[in-house]
Backbone as a chain_set.jsonl record, in Angstrom:
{"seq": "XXXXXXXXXXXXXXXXXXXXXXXXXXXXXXXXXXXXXXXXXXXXXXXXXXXXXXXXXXXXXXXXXXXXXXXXXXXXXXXXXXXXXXXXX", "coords": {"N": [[9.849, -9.158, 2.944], [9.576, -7.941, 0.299], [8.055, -9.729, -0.661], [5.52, -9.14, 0.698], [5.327, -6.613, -0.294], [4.789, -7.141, -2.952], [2.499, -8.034, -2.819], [0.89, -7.045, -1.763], [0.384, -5.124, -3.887], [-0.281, -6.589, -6.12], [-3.236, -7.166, -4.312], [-4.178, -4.538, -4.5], [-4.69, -3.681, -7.056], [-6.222, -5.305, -7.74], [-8.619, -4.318, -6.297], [-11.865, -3.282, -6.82], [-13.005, -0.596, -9.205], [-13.944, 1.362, -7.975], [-12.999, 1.209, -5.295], [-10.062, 1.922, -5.904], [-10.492, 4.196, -7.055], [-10.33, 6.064, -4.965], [-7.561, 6.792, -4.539], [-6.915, 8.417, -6.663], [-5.626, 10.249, -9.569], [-5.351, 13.991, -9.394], [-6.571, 16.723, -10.244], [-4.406, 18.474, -10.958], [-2.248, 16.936, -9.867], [0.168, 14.574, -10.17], [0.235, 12.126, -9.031], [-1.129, 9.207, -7.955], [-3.59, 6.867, -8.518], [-4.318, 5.598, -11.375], [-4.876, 5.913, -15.318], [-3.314, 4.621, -18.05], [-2.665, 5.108, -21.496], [-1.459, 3.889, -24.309], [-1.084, 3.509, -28.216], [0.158, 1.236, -30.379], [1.291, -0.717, -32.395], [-0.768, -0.818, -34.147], [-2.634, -0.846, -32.575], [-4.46, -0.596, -29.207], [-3.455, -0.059, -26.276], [-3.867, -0.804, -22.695], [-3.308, 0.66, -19.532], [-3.495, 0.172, -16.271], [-2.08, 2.155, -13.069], [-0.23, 2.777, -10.281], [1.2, 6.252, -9.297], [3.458, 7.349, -6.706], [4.891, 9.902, -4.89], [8.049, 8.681, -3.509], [10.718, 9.988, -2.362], [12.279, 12.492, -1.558], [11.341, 11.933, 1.632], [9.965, 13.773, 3.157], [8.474, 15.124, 0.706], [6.525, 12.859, 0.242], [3.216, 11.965, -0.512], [0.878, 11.593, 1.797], [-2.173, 11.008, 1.509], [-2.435, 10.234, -0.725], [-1.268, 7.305, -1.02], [-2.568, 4.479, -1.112], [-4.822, 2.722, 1.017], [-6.014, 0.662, 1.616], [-5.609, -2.651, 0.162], [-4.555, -2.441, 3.593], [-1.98, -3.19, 4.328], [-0.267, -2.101, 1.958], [0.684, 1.198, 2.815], [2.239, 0.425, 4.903], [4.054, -1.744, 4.062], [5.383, -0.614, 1.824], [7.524, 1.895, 2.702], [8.247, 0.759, 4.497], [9.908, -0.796, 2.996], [11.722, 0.861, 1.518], [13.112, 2.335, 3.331], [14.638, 0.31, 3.682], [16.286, -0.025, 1.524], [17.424, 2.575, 1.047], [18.924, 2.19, 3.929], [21.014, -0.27, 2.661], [22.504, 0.891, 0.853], [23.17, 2.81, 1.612], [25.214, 1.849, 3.703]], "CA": [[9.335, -7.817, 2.766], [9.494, -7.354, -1.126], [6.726, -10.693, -0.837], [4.827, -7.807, 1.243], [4.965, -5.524, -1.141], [3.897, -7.11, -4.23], [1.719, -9.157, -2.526], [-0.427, -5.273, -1.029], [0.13, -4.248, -4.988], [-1.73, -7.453, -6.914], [-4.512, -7.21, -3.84], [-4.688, -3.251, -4.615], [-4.794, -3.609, -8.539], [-7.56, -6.452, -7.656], [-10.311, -4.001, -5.958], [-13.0, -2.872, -7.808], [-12.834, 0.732, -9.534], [-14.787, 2.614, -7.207], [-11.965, 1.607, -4.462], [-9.19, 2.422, -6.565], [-10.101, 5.686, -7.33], [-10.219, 6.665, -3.472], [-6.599, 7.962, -4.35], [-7.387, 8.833, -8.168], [-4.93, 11.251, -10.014], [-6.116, 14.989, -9.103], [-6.397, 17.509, -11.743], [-3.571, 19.322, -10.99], [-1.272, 16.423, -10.038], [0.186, 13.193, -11.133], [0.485, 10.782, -7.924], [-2.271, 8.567, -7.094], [-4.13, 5.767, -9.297], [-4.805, 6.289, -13.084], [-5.158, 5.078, -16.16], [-2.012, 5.445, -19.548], [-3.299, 4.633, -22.598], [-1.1, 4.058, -25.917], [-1.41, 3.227, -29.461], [1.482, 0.556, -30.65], [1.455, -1.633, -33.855], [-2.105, -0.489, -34.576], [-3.766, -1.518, -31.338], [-4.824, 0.412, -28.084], [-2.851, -0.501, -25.247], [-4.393, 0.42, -21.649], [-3.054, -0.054, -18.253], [-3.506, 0.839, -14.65], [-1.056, 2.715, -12.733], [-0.335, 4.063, -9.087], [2.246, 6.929, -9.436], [3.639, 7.734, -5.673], [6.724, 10.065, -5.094], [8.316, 8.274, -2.214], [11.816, 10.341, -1.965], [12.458, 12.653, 0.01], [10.445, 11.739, 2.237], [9.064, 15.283, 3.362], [7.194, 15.293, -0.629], [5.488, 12.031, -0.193], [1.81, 12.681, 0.336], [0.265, 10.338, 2.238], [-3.164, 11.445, 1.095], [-2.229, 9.882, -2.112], [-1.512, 6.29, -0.726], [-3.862, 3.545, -0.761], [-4.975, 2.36, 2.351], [-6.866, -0.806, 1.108], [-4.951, -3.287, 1.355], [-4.077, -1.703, 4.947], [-0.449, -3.592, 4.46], [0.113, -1.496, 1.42], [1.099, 1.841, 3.171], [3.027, 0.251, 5.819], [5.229, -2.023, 3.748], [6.055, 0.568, 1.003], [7.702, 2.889, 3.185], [9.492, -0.372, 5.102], [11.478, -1.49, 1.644], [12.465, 2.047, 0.686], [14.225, 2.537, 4.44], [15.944, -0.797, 3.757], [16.873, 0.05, 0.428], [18.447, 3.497, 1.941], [19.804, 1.38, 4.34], [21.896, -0.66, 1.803], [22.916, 1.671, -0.186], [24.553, 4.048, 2.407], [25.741, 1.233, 4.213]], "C": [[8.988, -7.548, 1.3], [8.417, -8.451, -1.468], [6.099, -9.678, -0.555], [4.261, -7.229, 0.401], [4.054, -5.98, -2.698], [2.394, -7.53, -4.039], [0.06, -7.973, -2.546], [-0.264, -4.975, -3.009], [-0.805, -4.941, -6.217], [-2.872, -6.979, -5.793], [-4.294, -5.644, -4.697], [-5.372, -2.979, -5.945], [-6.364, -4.831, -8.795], [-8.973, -5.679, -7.569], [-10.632, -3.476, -7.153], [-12.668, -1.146, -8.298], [-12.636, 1.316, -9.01], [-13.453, 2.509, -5.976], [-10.714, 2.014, -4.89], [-8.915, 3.792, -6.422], [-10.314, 6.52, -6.192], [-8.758, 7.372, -3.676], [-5.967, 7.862, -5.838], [-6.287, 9.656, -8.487], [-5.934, 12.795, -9.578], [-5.56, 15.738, -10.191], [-4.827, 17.863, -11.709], [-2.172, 18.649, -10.054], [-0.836, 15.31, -11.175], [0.506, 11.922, -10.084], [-0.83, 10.803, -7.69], [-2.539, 7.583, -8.261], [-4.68, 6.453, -10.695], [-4.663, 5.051, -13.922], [-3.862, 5.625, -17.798], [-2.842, 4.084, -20.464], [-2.024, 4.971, -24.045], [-1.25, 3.24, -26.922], [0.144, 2.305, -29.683], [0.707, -0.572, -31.329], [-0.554, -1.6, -33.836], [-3.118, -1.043, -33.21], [-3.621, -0.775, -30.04], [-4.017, 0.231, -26.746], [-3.397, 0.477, -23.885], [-3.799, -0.227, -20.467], [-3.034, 0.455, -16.797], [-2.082, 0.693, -14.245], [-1.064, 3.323, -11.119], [1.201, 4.752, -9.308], [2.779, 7.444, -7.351], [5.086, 8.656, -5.612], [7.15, 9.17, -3.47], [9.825, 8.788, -1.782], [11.766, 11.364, -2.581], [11.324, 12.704, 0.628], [9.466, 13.024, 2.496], [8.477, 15.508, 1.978], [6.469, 14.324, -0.712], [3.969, 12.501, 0.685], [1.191, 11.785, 0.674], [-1.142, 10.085, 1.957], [-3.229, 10.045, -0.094], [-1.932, 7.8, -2.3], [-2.398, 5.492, -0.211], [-3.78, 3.062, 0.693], [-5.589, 1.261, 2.635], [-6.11, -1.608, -0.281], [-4.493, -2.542, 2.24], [-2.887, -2.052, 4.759], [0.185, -2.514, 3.278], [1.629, -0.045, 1.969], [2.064, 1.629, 4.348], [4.604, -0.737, 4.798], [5.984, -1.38, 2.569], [7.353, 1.154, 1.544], [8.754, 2.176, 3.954], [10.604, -0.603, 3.934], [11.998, -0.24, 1.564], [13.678, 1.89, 2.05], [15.484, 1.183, 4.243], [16.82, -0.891, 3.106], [18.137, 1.525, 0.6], [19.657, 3.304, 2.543], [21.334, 0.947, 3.85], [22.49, -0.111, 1.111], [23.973, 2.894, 0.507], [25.538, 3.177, 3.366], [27.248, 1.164, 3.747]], "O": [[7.99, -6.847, 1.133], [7.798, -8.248, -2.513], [5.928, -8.968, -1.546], [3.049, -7.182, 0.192], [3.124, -5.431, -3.288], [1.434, -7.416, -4.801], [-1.082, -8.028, -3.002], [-1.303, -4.405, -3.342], [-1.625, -4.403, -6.961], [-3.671, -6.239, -6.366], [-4.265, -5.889, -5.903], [-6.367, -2.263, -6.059], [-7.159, -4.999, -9.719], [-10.009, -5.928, -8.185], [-9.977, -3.267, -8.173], [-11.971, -0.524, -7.495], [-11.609, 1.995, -9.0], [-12.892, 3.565, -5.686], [-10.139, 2.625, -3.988], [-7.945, 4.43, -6.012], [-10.487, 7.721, -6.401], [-8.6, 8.447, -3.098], [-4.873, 7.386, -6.139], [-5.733, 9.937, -7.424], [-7.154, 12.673, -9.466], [-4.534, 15.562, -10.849], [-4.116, 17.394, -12.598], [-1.272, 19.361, -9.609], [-1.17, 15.131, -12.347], [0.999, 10.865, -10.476], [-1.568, 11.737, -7.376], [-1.598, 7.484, -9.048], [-5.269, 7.512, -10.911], [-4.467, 3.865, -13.654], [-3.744, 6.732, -18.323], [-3.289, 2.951, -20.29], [-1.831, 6.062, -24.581], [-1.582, 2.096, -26.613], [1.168, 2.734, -29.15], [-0.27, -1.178, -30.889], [-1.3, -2.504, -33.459], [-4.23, -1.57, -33.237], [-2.501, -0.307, -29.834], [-4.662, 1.007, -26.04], [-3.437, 1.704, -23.79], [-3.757, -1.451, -20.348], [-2.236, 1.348, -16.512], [-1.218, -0.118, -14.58], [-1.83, 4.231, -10.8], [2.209, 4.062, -9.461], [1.83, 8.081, -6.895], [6.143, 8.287, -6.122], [6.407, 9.191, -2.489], [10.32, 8.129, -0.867], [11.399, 11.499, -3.748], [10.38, 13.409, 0.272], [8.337, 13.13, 2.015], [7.677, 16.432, 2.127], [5.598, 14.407, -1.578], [3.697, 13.022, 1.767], [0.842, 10.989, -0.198], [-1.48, 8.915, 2.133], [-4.036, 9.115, -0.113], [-2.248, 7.127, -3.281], [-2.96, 5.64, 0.875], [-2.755, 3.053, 1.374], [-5.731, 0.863, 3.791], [-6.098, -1.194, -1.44], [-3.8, -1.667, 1.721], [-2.211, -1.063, 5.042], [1.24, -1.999, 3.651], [2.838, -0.093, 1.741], [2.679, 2.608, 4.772], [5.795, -0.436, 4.872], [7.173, -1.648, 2.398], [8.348, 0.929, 0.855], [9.878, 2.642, 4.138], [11.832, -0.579, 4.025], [13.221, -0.379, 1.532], [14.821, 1.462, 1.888], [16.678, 1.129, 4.535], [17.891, -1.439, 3.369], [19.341, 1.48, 0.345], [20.79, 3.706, 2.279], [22.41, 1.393, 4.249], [23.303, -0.824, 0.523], [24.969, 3.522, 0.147], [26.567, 3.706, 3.787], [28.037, 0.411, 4.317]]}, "num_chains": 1, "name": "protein.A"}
């Protein structure tokens, strides 16, 4: 499963822009795909980002999860329950 997952997060970080920004930051949040930019030892540093809340469940927005890779949104949502799982176990 945690193969799964990284596996949906290199393909996702792979597509092209234009599919990326299908679930873009919106003005007036901060979950979905973006871009952080800082300055460190005189040089620009830039890097792509997907922000998701995924707990409690009732605030994640599904809107906001990619859907390309299709495995993405399904095995996300599998590790967290397992990780739950373990943890209350």
């Amino acid at each position: 499963m945690v193969n799964e997952m990284k596996d949906s997060t290199v393909k996702f970080f792979s597509l092209p822009l234009e599919s990326k920004r299908t679930v873009e930051i919106q003005d007036n949040g901060f979950e979905g795909f973006g871009h952080h930019y800082r300055r460190a030892s005189g040089k620009l540093d830039w890097a792509e980002s997907v922000i998701l809340l995924t707990q409690p469940i009732q605030e994640r927005n599904p809107e906001m999860w990619p859907t390309n890779p299709s495995s993405f949104r399904f095995c996300f949502p599998c590790q967290l329950i397992l990780h739950t799982y373990i943890l209350h176990k």
